[in-house]
Backbone as CSV, one residue per row, in Angstrom:
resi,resn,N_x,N_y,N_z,CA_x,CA_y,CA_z,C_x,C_y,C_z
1,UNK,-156.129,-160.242,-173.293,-154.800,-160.691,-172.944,-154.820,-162.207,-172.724
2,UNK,-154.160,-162.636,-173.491,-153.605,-164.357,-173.011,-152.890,-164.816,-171.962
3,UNK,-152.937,-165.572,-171.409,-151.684,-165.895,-170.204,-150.646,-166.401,-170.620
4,UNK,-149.591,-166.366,-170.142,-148.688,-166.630,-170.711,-147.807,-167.172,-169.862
5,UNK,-146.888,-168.576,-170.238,-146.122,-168.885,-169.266,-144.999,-167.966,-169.187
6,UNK,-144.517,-167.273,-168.370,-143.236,-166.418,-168.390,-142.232,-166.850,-167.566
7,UNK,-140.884,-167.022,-168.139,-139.486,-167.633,-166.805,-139.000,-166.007,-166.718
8,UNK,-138.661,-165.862,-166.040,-137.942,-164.650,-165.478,-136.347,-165.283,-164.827
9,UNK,-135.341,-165.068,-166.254,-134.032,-166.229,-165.462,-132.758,-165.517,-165.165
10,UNK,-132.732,-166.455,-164.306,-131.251,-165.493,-163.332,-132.225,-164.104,-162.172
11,UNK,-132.860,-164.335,-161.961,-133.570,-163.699,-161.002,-133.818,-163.757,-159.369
12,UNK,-133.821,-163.760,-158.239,-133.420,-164.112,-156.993,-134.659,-163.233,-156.383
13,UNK,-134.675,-162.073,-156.852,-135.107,-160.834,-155.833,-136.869,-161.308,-156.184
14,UNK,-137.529,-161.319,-157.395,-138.901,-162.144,-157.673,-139.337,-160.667,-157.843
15,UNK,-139.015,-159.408,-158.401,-139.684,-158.482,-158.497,-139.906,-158.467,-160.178
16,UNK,-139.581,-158.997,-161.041,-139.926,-159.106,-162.446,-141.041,-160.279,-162.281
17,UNK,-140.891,-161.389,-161.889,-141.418,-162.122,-161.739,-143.325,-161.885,-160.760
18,UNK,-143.561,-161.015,-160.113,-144.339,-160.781,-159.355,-144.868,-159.581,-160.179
19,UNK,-144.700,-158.869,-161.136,-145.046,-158.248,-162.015,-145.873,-158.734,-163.067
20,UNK,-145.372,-159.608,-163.717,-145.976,-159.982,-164.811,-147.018,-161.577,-163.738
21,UNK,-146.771,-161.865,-162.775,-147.722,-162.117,-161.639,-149.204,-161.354,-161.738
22,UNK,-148.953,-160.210,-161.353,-150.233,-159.410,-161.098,-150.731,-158.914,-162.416
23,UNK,-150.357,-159.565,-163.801,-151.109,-159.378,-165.010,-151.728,-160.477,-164.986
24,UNK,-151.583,-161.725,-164.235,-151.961,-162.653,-164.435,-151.506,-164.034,-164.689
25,UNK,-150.498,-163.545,-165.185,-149.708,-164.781,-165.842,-149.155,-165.757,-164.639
26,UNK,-148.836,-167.097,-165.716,-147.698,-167.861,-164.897,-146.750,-167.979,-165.101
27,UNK,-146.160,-166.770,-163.762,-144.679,-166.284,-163.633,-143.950,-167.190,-163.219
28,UNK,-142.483,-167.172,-163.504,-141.550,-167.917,-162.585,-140.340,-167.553,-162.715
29,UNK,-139.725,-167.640,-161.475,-138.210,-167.077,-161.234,-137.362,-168.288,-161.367
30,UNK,-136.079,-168.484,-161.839,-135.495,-169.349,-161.777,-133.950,-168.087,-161.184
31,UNK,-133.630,-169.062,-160.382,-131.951,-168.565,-159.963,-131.061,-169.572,-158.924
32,UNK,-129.972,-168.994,-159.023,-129.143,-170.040,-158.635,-129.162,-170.021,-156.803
33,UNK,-130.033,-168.680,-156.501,-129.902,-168.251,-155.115,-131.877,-168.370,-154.610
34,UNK,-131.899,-168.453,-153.669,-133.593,-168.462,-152.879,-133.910,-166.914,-153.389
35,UNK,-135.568,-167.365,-153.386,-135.757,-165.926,-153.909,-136.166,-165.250,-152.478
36,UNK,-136.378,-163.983,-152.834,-136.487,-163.122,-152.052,-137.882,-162.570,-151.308
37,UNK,-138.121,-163.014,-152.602,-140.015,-162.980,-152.364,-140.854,-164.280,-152.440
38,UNK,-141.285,-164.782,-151.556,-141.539,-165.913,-151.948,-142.820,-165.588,-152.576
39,UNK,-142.920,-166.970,-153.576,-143.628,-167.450,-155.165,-143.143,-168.659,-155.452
40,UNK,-143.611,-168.683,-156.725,-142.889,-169.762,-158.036,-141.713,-169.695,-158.192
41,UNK,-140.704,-170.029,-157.813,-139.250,-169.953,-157.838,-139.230,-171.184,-158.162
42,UNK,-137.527,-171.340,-158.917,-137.315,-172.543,-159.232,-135.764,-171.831,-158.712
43,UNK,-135.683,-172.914,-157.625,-133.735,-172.629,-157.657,-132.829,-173.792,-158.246
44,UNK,-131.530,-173.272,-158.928,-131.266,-174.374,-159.627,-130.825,-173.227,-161.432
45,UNK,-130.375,-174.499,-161.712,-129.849,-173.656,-163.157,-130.936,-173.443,-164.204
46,UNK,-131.155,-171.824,-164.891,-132.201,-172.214,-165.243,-131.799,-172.684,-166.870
47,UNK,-130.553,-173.163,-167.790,-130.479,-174.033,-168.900,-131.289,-175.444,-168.638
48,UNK,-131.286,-175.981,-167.308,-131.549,-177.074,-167.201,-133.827,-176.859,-167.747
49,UNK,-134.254,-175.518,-167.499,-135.626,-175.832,-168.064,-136.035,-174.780,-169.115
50,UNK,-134.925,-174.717,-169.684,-135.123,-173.331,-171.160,-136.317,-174.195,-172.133
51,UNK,-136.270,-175.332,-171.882,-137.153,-176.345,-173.029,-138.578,-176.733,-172.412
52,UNK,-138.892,-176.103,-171.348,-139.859,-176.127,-170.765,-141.183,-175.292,-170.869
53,UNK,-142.056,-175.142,-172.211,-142.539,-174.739,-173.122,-142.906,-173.249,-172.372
54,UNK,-141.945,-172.666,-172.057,-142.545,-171.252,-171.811,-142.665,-170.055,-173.143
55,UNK,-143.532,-168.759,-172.759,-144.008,-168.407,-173.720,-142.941,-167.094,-173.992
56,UNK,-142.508,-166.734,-172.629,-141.536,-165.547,-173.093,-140.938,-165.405,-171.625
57,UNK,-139.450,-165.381,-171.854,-138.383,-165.534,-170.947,-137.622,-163.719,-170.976
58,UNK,-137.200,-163.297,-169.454,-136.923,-161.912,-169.192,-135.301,-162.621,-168.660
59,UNK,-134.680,-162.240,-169.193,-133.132,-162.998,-168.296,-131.936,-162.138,-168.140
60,UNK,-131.686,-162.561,-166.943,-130.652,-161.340,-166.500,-129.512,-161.923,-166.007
61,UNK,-128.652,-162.343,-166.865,-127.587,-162.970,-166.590,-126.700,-162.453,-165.770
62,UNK,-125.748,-162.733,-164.752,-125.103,-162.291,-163.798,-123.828,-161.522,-165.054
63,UNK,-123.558,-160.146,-164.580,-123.241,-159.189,-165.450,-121.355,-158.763,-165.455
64,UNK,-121.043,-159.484,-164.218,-119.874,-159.910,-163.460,-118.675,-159.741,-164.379
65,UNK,-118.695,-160.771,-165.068,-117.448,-160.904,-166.151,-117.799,-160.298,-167.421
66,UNK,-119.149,-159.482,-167.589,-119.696,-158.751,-168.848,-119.534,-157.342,-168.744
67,UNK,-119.446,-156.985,-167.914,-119.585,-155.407,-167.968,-118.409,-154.439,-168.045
68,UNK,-118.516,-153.735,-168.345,-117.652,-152.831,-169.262,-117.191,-152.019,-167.652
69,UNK,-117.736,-151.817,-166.931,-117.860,-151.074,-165.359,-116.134,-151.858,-165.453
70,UNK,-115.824,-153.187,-165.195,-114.841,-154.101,-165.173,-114.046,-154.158,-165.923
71,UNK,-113.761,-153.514,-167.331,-112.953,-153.644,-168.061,-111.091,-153.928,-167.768
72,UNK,-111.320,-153.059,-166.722,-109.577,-153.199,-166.049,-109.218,-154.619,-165.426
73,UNK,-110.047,-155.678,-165.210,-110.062,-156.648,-165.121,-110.034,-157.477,-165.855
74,UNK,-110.219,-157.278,-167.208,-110.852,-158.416,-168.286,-109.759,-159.520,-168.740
75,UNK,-108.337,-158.630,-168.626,-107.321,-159.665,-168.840,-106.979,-160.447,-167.691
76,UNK,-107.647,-160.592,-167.202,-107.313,-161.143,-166.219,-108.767,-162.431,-165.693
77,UNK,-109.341,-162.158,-166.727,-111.070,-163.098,-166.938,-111.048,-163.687,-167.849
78,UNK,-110.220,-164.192,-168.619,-110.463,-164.462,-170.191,-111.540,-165.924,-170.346
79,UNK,-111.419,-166.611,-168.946,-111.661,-167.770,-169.218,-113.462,-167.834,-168.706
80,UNK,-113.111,-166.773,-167.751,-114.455,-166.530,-166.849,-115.385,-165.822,-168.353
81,UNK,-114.884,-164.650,-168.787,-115.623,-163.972,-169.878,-116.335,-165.341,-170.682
82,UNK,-115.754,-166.034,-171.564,-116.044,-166.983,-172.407,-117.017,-167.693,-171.950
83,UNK,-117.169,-168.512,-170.890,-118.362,-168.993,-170.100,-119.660,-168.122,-170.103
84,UNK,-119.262,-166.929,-169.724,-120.228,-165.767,-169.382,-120.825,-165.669,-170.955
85,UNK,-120.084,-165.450,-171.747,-120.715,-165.278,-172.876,-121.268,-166.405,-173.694
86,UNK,-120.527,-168.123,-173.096,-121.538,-168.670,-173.934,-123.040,-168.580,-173.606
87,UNK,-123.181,-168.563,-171.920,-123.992,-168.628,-171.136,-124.984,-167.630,-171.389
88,UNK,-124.741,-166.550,-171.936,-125.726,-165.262,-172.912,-126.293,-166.099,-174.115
89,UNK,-125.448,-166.831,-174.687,-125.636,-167.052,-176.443,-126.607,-168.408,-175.966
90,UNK,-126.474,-169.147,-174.787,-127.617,-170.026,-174.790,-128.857,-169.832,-174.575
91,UNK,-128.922,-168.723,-173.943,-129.910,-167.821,-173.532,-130.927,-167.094,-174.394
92,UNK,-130.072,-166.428,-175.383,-130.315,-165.923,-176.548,-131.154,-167.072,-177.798
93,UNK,-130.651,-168.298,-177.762,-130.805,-169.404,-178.685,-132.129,-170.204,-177.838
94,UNK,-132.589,-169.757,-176.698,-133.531,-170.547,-176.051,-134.789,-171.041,-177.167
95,UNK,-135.159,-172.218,-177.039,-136.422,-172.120,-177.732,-138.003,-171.365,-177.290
96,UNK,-137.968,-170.411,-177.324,-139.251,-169.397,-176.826,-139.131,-168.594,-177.339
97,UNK,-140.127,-168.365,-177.822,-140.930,-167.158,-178.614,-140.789,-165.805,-178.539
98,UNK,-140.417,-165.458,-177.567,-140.543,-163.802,-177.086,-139.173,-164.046,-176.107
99,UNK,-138.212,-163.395,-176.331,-136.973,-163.285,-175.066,-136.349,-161.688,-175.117
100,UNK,-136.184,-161.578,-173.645,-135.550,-160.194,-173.329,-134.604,-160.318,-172.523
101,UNK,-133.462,-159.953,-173.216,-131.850,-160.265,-171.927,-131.824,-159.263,-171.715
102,UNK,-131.311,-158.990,-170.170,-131.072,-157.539,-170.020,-129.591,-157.370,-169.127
103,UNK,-128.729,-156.983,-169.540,-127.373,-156.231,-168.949,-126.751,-155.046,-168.568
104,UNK,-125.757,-154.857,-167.982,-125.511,-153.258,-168.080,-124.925,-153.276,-169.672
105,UNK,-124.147,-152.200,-169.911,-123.555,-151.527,-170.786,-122.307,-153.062,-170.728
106,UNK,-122.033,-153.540,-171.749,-121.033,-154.241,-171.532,-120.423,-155.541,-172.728
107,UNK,-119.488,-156.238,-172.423,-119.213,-156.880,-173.909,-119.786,-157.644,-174.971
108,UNK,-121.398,-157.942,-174.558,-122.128,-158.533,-175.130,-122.131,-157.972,-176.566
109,UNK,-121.962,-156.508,-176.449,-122.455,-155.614,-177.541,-121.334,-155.981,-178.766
110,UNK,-120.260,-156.288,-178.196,-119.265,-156.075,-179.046,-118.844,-158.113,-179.423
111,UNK,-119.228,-158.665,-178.856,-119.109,-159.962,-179.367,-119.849,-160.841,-179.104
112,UNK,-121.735,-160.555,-179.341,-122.433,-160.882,-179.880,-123.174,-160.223,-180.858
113,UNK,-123.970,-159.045,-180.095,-124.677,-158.090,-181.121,-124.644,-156.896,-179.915
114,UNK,-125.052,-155.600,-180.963,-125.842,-154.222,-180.296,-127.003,-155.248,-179.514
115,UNK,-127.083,-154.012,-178.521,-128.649,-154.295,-178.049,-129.507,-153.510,-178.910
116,UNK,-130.910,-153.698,-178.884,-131.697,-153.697,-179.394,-132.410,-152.060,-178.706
117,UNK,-132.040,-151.852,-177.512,-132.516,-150.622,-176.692,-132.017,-150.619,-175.540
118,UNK,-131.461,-149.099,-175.086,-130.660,-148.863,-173.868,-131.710,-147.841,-173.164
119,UNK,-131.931,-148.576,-171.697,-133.264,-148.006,-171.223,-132.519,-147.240,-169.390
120,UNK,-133.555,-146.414,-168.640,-132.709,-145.715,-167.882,-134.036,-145.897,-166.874
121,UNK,-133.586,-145.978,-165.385,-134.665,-146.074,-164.319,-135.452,-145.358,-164.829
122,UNK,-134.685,-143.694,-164.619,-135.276,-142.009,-164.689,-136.452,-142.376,-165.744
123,UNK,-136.832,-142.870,-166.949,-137.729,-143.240,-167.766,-138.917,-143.900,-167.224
124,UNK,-138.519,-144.426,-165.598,-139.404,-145.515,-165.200,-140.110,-145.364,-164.377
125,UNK,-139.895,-143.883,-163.653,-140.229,-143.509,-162.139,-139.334,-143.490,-161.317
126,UNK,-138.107,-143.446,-161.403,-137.231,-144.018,-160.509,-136.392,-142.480,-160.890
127,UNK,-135.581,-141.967,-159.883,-134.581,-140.400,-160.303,-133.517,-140.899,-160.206
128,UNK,-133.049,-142.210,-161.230,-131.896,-142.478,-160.978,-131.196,-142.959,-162.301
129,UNK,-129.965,-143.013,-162.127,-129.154,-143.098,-163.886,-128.462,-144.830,-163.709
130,UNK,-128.507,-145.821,-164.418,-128.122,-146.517,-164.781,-128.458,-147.450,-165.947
131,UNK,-127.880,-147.040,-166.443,-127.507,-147.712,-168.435,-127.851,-149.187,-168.060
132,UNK,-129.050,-149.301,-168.998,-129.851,-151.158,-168.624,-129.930,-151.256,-170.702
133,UNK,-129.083,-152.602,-170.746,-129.696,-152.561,-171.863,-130.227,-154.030,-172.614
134,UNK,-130.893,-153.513,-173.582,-131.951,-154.718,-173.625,-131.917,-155.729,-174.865
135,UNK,-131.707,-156.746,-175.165,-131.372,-157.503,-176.590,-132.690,-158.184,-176.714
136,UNK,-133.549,-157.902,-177.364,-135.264,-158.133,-177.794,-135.441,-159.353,-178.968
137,UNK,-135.938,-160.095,-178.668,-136.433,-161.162,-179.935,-138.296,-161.188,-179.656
138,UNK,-138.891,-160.711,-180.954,-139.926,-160.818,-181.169,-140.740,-160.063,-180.150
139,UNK,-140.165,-159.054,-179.275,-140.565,-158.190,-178.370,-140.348,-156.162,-179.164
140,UNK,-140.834,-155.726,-178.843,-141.032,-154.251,-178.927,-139.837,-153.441,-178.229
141,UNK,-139.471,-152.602,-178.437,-138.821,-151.771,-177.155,-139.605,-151.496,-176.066
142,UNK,-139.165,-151.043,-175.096,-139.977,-150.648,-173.917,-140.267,-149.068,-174.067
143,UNK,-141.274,-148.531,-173.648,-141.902,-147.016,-174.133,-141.604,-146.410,-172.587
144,UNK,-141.204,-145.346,-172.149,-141.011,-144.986,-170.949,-142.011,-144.544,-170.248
145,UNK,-142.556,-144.637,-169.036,-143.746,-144.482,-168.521,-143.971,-143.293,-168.008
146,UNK,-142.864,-142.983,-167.237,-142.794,-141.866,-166.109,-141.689,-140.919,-166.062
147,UNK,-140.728,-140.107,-166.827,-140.016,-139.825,-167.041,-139.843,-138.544,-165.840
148,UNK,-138.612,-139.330,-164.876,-138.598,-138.407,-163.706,-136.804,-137.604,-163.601
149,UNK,-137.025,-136.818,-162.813,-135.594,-136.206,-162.584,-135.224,-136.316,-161.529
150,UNK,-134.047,-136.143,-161.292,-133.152,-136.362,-160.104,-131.912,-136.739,-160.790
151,UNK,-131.997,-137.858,-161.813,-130.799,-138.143,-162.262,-129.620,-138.717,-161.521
152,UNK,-129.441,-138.803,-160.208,-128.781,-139.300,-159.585,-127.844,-140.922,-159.831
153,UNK,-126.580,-141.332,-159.686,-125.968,-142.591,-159.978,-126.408,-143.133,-158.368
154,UNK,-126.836,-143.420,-157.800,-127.070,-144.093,-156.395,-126.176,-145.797,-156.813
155,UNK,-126.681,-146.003,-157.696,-126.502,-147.532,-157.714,-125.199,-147.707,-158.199
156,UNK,-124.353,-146.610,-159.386,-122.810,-146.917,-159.693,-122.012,-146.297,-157.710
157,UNK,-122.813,-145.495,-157.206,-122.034,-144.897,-155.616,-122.414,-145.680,-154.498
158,UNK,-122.648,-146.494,-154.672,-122.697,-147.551,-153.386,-121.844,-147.830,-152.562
159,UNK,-121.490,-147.796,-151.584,-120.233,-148.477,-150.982,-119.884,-149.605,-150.855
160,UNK,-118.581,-150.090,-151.048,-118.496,-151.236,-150.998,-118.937,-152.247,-149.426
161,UNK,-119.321,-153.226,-149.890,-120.068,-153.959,-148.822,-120.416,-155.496,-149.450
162,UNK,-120.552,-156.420,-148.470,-120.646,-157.884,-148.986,-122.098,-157.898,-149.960
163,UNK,-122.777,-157.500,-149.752,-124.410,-157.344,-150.279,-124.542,-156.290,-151.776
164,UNK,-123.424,-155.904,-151.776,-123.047,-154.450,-153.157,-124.080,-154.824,-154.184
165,UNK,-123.262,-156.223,-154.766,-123.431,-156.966,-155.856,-125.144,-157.466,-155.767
166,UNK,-125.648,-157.485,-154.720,-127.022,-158.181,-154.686,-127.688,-156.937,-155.056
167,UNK,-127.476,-155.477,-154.092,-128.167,-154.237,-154.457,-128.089,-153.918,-155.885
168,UNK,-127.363,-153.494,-156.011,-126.580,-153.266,-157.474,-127.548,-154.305,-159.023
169,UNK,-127.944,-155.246,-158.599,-128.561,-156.605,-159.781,-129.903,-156.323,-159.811
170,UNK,-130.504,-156.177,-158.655,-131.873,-155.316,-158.922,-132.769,-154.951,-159.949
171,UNK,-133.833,-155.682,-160.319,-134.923,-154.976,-161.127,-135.513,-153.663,-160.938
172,UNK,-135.562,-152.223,-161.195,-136.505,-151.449,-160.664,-137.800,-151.566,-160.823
173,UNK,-138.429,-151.551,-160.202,-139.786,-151.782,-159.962,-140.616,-151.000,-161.271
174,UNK,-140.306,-149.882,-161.349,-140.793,-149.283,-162.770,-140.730,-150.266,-163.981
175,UNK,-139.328,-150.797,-164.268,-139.092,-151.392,-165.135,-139.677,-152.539,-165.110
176,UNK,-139.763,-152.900,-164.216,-140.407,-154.656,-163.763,-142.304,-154.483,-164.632
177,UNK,-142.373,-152.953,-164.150,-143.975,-152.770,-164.339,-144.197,-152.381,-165.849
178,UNK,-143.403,-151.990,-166.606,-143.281,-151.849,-167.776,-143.462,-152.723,-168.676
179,UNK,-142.205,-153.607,-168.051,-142.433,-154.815,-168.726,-143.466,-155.614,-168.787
180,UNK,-143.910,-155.773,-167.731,-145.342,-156.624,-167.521,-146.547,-156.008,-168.349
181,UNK,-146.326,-154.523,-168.459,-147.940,-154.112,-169.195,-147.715,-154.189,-170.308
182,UNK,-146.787,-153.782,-170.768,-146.067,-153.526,-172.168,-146.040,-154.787,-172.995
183,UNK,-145.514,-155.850,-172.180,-144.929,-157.256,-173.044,-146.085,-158.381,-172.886
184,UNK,-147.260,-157.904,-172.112,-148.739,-158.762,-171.659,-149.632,-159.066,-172.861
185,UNK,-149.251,-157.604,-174.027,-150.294,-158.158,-175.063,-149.949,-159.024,-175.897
């Protein structure tokens, strides 16, 4: 295995980032908020270091004005959407080698591209249902590790609360670990 510089962008919580950590690599979180775990964080925008010769970027753009969950809102975003989506397409256009965006279910699909693979905790270790999906450049799909039941929506039944949106954005830890073994070689 090579090391590899990895940005992990739009990230806060440092659990993707602390993953591909314990393969070795040099991880780093970039987000607009302190991370959660302290590490290599970079707070701050991460367009401002997309050119910063990393080797493969995991990015999870805030899903807000993208997701389909919101649709009853959208006329009412038109201006917010457009931002949101250039802000994908710069992402997408980064110069690095290996990139993985990941969103819910939502308008990316329909005015940029399909994703590439729609992946589920329950696949990950986790007994829980939420539609993650993944737009891959020069990366593999992800292979499911642990395929558990319960099936449960925990994360669409949350109650509302100031913190929703922070729970709710979350890497699962399965997935975080997936990625790291999976995307290491």
């Amino acid at each position: 295995m090579t090391k590899m510089r990895v940005l992990v962008a739009c990230e806060f919580s440092g659990i993707v980032r602390e993953a591909f950590k314990s393969k070795g690599h040099d991880a780093w979180s970039c987000d607009l908020l302190p991370t959660e775990i302290l590490g290599q964080h970079i707070q701050g925008d991460v367009l401002a270091i997309l050119n910063d010769g990393w080797d493969l970027m995991i990015a999870h753009p805030p899903c807000t004005h993208l997701a389909v969950s919101g649709a009853r809102w959208f006329k009412d975003k038109i201006n917010e959407q457009a931002d949101a989506l250039e802000f994908v397409r710069r992402l997408l256009a980064a110069p690095i080698e290996r990139i993985a965006l990941e969103n819910p279910v939502s308008i990316i699909s329909s005015r940029i591209r399909k994703p590439d693979q729609i992946i589920q905790p329950h696949q990950f270790g986790h007994g829980e249902t939420k539609a993650t999906c993944l737009w891959l450049k020069n990366l593999p799909p992800l292979i499911p590790t642990n395929s558990v039941s319960g099936r449960e929506q925990r994360v669409w039944k949350m109650p509302p609360s100031p913190n929703r949106w922070r729970e709710r954005s979350r890497t699962f830890s399965g997935i975080a670990r997936a990625m790291a073994d999976q995307w290491s070689a």
